[in-house]
N, C-alpha and C positions, 0 to 999 in steps of 0.2 A: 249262106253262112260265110261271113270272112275270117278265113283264119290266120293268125299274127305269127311271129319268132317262134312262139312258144309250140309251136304243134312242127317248128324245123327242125330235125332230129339233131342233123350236124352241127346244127346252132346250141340245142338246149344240152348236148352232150357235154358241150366247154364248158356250162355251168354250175358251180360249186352247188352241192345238195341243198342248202338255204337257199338258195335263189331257186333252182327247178323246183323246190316244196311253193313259190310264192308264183313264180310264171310257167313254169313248163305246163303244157296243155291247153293253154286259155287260147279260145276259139273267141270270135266279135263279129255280132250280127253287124249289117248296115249302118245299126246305130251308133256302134263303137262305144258300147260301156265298157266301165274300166272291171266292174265287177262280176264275173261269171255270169250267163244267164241260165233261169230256170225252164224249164221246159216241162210243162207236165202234160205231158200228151201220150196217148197207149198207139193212136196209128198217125199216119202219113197220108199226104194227098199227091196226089202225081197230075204233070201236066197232061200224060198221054198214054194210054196204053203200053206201047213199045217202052217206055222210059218205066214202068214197076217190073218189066217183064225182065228186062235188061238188070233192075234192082234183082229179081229176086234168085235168077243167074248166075248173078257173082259177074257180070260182064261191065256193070257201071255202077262207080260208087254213089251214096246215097242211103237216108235210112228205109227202112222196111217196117218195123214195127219194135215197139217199144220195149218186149221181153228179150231182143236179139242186138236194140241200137237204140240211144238217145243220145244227142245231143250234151246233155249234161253228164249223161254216165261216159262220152265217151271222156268227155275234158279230164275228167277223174282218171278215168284209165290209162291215159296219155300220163297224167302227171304225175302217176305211182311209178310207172315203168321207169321214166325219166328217171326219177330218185331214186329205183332201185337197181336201173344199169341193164332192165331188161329191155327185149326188144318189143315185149309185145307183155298187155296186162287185161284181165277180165277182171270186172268189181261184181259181186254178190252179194246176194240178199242180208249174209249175215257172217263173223267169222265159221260159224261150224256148217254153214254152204257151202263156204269154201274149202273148207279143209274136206270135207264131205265130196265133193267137185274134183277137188286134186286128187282124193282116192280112187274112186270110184271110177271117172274118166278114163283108166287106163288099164285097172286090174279088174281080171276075168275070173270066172270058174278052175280054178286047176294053177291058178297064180300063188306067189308067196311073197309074205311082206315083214321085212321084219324092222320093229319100231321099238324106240325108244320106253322102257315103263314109266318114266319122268313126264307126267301131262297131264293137259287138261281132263277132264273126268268124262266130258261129252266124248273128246278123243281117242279116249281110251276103250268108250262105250263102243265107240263103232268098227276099233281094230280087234276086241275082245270080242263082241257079240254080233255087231251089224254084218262086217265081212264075211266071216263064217257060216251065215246064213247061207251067201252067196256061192260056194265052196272054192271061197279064198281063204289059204292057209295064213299062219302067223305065227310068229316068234316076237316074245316081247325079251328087251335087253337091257342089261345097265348101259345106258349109252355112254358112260363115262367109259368105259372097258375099250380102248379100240380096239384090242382080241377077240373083242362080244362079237363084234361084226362081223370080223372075216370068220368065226367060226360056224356065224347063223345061218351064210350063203350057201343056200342048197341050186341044184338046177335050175328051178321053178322060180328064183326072187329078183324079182321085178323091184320093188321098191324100198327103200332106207324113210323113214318116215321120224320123224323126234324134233324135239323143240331145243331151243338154245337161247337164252335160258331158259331151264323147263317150271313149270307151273307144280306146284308150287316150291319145291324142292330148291331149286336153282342153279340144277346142273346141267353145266357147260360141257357141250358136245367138242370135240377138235375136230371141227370143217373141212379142214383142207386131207386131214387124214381121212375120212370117213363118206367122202364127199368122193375124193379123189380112188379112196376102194371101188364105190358104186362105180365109177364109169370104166374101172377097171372092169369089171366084173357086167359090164352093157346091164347096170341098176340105174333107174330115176330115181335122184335124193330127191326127197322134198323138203322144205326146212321150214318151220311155224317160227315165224318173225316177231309175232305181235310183243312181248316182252322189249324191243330194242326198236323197230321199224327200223329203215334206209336213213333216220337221222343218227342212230348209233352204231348197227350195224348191219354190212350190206352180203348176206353169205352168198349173193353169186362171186364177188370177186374171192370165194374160198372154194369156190368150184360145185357149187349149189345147182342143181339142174332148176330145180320149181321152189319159187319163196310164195308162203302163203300166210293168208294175216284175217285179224280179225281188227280192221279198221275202226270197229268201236270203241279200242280201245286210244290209246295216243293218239292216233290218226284222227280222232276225231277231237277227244282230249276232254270233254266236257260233259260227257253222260247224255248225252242226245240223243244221238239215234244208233241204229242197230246197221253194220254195215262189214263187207270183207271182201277181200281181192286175192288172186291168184297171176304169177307174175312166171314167166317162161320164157324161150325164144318164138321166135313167129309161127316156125312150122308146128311147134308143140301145142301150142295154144289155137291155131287155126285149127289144126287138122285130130289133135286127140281133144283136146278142154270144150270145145266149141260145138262139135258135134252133141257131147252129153250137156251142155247151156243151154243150148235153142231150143231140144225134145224135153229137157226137163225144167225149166223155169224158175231157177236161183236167182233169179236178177235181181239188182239194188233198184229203189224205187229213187225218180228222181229228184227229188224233196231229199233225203240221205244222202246223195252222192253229191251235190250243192251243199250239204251242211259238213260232208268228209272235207270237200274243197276249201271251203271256209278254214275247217282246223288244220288243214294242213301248212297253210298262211303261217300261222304261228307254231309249228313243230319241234322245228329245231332249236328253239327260244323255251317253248317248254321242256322238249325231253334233256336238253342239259343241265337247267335250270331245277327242275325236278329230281334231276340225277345225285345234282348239286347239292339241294334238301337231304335229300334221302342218306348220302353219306354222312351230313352231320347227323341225323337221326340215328343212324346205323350206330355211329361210335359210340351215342349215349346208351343207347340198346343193349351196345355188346357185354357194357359194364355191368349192365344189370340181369343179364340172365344167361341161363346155361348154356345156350345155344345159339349161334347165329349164323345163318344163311343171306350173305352178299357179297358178291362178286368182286365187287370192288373193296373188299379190305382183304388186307395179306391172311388171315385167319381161315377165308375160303379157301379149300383144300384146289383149285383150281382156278387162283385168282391172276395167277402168272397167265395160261390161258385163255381168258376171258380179255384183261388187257391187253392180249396181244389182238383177239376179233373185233373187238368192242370201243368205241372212242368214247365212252364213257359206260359205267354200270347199270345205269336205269334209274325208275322209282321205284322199286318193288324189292321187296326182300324178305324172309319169313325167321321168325324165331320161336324156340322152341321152352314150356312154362315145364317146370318138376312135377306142377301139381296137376297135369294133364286137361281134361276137358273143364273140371270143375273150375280151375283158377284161370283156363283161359274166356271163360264166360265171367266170369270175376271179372278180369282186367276189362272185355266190352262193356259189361255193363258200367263200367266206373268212368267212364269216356267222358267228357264235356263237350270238348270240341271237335276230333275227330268221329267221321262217323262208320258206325257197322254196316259195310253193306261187301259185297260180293265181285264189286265189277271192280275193274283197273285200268290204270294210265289215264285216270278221270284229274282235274288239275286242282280237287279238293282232296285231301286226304282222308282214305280207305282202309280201315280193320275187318279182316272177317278171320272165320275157323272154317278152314277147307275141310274136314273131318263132316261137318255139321252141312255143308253148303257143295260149295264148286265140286267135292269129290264126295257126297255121298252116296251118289248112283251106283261106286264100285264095291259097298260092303267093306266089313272091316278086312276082309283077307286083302282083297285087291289093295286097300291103302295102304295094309301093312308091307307089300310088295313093292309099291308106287314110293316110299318114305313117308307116307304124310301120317303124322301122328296125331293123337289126342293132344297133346298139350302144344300143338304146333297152332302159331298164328303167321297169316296173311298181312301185309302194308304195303300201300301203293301212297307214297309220300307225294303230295301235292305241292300247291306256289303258295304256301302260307310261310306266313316264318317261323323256322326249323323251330327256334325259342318256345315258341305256342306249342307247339307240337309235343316236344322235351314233355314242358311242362304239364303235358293235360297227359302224356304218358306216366311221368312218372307222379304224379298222384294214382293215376288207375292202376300203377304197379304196387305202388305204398297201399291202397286198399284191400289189393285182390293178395295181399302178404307176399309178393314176389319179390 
């Protein structure tokens, strides 16, 4: 395998986050193609005894086997770190392997973790019910509070866990406070990216121990495939993440980590561009209903915040109907051109009801807890023109009587 500029640390460091989204990582066989190759292969073949043995050692680099090294997953994982400013990146089988990997990897029996209530519903599932199993303690928080934090820190807590911005809600965590507690206090923050990825925001440069992501989303951009990364320093990721990888087998499949590749190419062109949409979207929204959740308009009770972490706000933002579940199944069903579905940072535009979908695993207590209301709707504003969009909203608003 020959490898180019892009796999030179010193080199791809100089370069601006669009450019490492398009070259950082790219490896070039013999042949010298210009576009990633795939590799779909589960083992290796070696010239000679001494040379797997020496593989599998750790004495001489080289892969070993496809659940631990591929060639395509590494190019991937080379080109995340790059754009996220880490030193070292593992890609997974999926976002909640990862986040699932980032937990799990580090917290034991008799541990304490306390996480943000603002999240995903799988996430929430596993710091409510999965760890516990395990008998790891937890404290759920407004992470909005930074008082929450330093109050939740008992002897035992090991980790700071929350999203920024959080799913669905959309509240913005302060990084560099909250961030900067943990390592007071020898805590690993973890931080769920997927909302923003390394093209809008990068919270190690907020003092982020572990950024973790669900690349199916932005990253990948297009509703393809199912894929997620876990991003750290070297020693973290060799030595704590890597151990729980290899014995437990998250890995992204290489057909995935070639199609991650692929949308990362175009990232920084969507997730602005997207952004872009989504604020005109946002204004028309705000006019029309009671509520509105994003970042980027002064209305967000932490928008001053958010501009400060953020070089733009996203696709995504949630609002909130009077007439609770009933008119917010009114408004999807009145749709034309956007459609209802559940996933996000896809580059067609997304309506769902987190209540009904993404967070009904937690019951109504937990969402009542979490913020997520009956009349709350979900939007992940795509590259169509904002105008289309307006307009096929506000007929499904003029029907569903909003």
């Amino acid at each position: 395998m020959k490898k180019t500029t892009g796999t030179n640390r010193s080199i791809t460091r100089k370069w601006r986050p669009a450019t490492q989204a398009v070259r950082a990582g790219t490896w070039r066989s013999e042949h010298g193609e210009t576009s990633e190759a795939l590799f779909l292969t589960s083992g290796y073949t070696y010239d000679d005894a001494e040379t797997v043995a020496a593989r599998f050692a750790g004495e001489a680099e080289g892969m070993t086997y496809s659940r631990l090294q591929n060639p395509t997953v590494a190019m991937l994982e080379e080109r995340i770190a790059a754009m996220e400013g880490a030193e070292a990146c593992r890609a997974q089988a999926s976002g909640m392997a990862a986040m699932t990997t980032a937990m799990l990897c580090q917290l034991s029996a008799g541990d304490h973790i306390v996480a943000g209530r603002a999240a995903f519903g799988s996430c929430r599932w596993i710091v409510d019910n999965l760890l516990p199993r395990f008998g790891i303690e937890k404290t759920v928080i407004d992470a909005r509070d930074n008082t929450a934090w330093e109050a939740a820190i008992r002897p035992n807590t090991k980790m700071f866990f929350f999203e920024t911005p959080a799913n669905p809600t959309m509240d913005v965590v302060d990084m560099e406070f909250v961030c900067g507690l943990a390592k007071t206090h020898g805590i690993v923050s973890v931080v769920d990216n997927a909302f923003a990825t390394a093209a809008l925001q990068r919270p190690l440069e907020f003092g982020a121990d572990v950024v973790a992501y669900s690349a199916t989303k932005l990253m990948d951009g297009q509703g393809r495939v199912i894929a997620g990364a876990v991003c750290g320093s070297e020693q973290w990721i060799n030595e704590v993440l890597l151990p729980f990888q290899r014995n437990t087998g998250p890995i992204i499949a290489p057909f995935n980590a070639w199609v991650v590749l692929k949308g990362l190419e175009t990232l920084d062109l969507r997730a602005h561009k997207q952004s872009e949409n989504a604020m005109e979207v946002a204004r028309f929204v705000e006019g029309r209903v009671p509520r509105i959740l994003h970042p980027g308009l002064p209305s967000h009770p932490q928008h001053n915040l958010a501009m400060r972490q953020m070089d733009a706000a996203g696709p995504i933002f949630s609002f909130f109907l009077d007439g609770g579940r009933e008119q917010a199944m009114a408004v999807l069903n009145a749709l034309e051109l956007i459609d209802i579905s559940n996933n996000i940072g896809d580059s067609k535009t997304l309506l769902c009801h987190p209540a009904t979908t993404t967070h009904h695993n937690m019951g109504a207590e937990g969402r009542a807890e979490a913020g997520v209301e009956d009349g709350m709707l979900r939007i992940n504003v795509g590259l169509e023109d904002p105008l289309d969009l307006i307009e096929d909203l506000d007929r499904a608003f003029d029907r569903a009587g909003v």
